[in-house]
Short mmCIF file of the C-alpha atoms (twelve columns), coordinates in Angstrom:
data_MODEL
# 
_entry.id   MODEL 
# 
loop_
_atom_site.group_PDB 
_atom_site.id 
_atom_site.type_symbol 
_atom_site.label_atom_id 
_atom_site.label_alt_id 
_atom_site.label_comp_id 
_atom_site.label_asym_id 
_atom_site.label_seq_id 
_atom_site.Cartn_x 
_atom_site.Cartn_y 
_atom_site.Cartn_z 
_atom_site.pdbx_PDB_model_num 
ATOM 1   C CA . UNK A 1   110.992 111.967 100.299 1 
ATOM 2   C CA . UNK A 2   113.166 109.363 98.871  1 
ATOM 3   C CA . UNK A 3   112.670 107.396 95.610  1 
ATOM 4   C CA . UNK A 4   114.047 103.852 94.855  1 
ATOM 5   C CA . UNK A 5   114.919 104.128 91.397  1 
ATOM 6   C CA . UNK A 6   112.691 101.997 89.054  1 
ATOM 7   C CA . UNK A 7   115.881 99.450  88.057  1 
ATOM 8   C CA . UNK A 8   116.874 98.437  91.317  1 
ATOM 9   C CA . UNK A 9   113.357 98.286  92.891  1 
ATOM 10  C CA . UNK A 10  114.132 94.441  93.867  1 
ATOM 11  C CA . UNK A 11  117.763 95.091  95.121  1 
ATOM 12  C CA . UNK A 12  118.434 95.669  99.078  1 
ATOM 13  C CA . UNK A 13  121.036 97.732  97.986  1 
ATOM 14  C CA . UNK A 14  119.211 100.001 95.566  1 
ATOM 15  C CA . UNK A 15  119.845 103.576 95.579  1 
ATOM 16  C CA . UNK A 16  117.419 106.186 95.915  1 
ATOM 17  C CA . UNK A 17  117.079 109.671 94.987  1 
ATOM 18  C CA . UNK A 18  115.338 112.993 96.700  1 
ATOM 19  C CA . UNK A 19  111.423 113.476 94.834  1 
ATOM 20  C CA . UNK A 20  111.048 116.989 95.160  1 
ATOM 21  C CA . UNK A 21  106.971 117.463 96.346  1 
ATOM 22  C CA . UNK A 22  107.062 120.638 95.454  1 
ATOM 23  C CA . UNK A 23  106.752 120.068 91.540  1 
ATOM 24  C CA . UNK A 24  104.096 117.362 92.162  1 
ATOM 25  C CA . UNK A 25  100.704 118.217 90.817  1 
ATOM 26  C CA . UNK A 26  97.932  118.618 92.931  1 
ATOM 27  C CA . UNK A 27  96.211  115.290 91.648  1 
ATOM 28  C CA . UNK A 28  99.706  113.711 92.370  1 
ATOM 29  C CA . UNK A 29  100.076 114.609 95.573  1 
ATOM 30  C CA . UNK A 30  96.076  113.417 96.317  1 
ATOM 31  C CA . UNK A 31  97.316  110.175 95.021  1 
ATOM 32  C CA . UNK A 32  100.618 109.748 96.704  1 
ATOM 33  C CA . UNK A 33  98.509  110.599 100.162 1 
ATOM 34  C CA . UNK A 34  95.882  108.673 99.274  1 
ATOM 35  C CA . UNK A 35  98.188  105.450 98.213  1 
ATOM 36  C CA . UNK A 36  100.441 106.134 102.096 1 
ATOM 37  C CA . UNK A 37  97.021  106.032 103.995 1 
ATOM 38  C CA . UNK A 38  96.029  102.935 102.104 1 
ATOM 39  C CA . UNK A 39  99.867  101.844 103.295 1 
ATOM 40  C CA . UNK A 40  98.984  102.570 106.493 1 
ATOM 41  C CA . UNK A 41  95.505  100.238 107.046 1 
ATOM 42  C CA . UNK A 42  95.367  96.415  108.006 1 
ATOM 43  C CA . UNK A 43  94.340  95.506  104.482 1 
ATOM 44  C CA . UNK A 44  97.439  96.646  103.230 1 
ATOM 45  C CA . UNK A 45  99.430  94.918  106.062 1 
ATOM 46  C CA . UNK A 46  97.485  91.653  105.412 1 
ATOM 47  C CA . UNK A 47  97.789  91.823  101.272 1 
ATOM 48  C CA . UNK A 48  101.672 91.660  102.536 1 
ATOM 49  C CA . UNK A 49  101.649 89.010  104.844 1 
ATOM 50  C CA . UNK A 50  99.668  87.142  102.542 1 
ATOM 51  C CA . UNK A 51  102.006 87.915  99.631  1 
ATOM 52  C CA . UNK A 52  104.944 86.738  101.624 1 
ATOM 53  C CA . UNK A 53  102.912 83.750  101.666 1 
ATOM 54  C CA . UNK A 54  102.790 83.094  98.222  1 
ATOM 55  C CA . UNK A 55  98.816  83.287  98.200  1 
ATOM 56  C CA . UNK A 56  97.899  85.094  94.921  1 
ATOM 57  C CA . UNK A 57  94.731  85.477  93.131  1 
ATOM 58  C CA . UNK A 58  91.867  84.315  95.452  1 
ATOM 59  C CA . UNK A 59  88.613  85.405  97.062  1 
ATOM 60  C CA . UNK A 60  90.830  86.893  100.181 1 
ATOM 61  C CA . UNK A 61  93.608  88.494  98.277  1 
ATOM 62  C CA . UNK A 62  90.671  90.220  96.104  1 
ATOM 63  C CA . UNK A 63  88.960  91.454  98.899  1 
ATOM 64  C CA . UNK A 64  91.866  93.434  100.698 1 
ATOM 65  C CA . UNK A 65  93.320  94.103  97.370  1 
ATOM 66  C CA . UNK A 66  89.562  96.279  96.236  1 
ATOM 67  C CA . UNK A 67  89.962  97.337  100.167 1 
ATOM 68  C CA . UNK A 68  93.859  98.831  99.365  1 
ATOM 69  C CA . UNK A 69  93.011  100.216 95.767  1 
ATOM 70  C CA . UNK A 70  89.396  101.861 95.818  1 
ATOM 71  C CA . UNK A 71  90.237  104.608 98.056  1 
ATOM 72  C CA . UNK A 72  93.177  105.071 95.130  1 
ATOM 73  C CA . UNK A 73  91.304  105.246 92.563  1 
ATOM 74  C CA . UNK A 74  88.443  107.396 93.877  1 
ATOM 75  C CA . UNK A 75  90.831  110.675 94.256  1 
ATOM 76  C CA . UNK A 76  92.846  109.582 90.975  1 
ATOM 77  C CA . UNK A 77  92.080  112.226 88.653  1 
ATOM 78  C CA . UNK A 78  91.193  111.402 85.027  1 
ATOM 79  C CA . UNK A 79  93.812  112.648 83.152  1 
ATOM 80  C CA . UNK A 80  96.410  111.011 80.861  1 
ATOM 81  C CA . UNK A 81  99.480  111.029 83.254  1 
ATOM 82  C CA . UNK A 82  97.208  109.090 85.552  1 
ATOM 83  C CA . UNK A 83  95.274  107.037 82.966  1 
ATOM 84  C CA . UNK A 84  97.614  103.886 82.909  1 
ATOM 85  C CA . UNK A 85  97.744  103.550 87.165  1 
ATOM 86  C CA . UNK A 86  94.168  103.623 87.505  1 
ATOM 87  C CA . UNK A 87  93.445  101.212 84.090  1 
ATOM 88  C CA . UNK A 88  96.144  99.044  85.855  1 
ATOM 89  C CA . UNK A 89  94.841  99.313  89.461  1 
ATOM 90  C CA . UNK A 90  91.449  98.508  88.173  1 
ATOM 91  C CA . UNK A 91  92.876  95.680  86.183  1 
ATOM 92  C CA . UNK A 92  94.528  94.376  89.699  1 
ATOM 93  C CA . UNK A 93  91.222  94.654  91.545  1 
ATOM 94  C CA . UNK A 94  89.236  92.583  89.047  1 
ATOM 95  C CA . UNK A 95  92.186  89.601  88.611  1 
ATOM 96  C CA . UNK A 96  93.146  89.411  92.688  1 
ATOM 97  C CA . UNK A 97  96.532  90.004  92.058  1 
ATOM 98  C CA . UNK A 98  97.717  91.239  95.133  1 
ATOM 99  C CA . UNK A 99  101.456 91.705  94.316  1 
ATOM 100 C CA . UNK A 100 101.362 93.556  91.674  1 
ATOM 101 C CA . UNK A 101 98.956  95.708  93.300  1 
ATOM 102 C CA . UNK A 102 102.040 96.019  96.059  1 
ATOM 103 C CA . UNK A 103 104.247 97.187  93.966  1 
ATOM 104 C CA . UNK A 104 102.107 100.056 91.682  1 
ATOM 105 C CA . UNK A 105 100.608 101.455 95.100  1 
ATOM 106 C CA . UNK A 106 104.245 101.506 96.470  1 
ATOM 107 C CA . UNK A 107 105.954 103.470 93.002  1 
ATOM 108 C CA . UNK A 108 101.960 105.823 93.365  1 
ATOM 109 C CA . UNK A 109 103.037 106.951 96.817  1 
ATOM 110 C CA . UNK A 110 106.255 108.182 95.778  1 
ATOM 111 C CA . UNK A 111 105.279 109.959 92.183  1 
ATOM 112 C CA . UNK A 112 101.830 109.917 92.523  1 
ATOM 113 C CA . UNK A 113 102.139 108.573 88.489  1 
ATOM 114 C CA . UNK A 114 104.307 106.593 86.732  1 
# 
């Protein structure tokens, strides 16, 4: 799997480096999967399009942003390496902010934690 590293995440040209799975923890890798199936749904696909938009923090962008992030956060274990993601993701869900919410399940799918 390839990484963008974190500095360059809004660069074309940013380089990336091998993640080795292997050293993942179990409750990482249930994240990462869980954060590339939400990746993989229509509510993730329309939190995009309506990113690319520019539409941000209303009634639609909440829905498919609690749509994109629940399934997250239900296999998210409770421990501290995950504590921040989920108190983040949960902080996404209740202020609609769907690009954010982009960009932490994006970084989750690679690491599975920050």
């Amino acid at each position: 799997m390839r990484e963008i590293l974190p500095h360059w995440h809004f660069s074309p040209n940013a380089p990336v480096k091998d993640v080795d799975t292997k050293k993942m923890t179990s409750g990482d890798r249930a994240v990462a999967g869980a954060c590339r199936r939400a990746m993989e749904t229509e509510a993730w696909k329309e939190l995009v399009i309506l990113e690319s938009l520019g539409v941000r923090f209303n009634g639609l962008v909440g829905r498919f942003v609690s749509e994109v992030a629940m399934p997250v956060l239900e296999v998210m274990p409770d421990d501290s390496f995950h504590q921040g993601a989920a108190a983040q993701l949960t902080h996404m869900v209740k202020t609609k902010d769907g690009g954010e919410t982009i960009r932490i399940i994006k970084t989750l799918a690679v690491k599975g934690r920050f």
